[in-house]
C-alpha positions as CSV (number, residue, x, y, z in Angstrom):
1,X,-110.5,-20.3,85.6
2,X,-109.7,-16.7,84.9
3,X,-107.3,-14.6,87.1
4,X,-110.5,-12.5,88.0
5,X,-112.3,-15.5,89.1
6,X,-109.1,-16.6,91.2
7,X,-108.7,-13.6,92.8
8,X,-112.3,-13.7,93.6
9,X,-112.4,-17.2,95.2
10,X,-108.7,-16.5,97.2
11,X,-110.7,-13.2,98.4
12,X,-113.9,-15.4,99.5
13,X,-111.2,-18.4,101.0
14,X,-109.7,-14.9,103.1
15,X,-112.9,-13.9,104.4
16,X,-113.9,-17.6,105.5
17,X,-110.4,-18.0,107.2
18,X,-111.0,-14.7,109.1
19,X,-114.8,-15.4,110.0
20,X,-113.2,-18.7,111.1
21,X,-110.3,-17.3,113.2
22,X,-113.2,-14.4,115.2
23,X,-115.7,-17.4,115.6
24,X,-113.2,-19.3,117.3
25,X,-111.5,-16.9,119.3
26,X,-115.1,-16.5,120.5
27,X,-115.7,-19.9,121.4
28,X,-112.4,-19.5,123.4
29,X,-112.9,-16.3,125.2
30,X,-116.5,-16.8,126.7
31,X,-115.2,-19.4,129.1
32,X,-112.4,-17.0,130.3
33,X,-115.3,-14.8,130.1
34,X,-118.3,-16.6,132.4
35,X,-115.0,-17.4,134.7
36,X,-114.7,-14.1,135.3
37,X,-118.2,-13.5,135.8
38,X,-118.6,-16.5,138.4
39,X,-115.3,-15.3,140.1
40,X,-117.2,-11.3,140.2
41,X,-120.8,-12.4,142.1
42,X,-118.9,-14.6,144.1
43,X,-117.0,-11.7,145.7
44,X,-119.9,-10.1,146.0
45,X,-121.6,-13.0,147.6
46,X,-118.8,-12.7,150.0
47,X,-119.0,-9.1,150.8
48,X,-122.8,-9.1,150.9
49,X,-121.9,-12.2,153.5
50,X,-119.7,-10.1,155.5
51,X,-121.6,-7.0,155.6
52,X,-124.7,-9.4,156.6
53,X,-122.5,-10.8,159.6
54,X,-121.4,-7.6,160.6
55,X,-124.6,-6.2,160.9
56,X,-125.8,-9.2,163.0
57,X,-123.1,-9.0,165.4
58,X,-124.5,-5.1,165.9
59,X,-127.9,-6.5,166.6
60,X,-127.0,-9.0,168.6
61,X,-124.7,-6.4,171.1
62,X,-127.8,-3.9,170.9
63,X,-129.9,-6.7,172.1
64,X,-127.6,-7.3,175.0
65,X,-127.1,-3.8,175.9
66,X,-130.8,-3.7,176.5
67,X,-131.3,-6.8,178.2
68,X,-133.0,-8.8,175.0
């Protein structure tokens, strides 16, 4: 092999080691990813829960006040 053609395949062996490297730090980050997601609509679960509640106990008094 010449030295063109050896540069040439180191340069091809560098791209495939940096594809490599992106497509597995990828493969790492969407778990930490969809974790955060989960963790995101739970809180908003929560505070949807909460707000829900809230608004239920305010009902519920109104219904009182007025003798439901």
């Amino acid at each position: 092999m010449t030295a063109d053609q050896l540069g040439h395949v180191q340069r091809q062996l560098d791209h495939l080691a940096a594809q490599t490297s992106e497509y597995l730090q990828a493969q790492h980050d969407r778990p930490s990813a969809l974790l955060a997601q989960q963790q995101e609509i739970k809180r908003q679960m929560d505070e949807h829960r909460q707000y829900l509640e809230e608004q239920y106990r305010l009902l519920r008094t109104a219904e009182e006040a007025v003798g439901l």
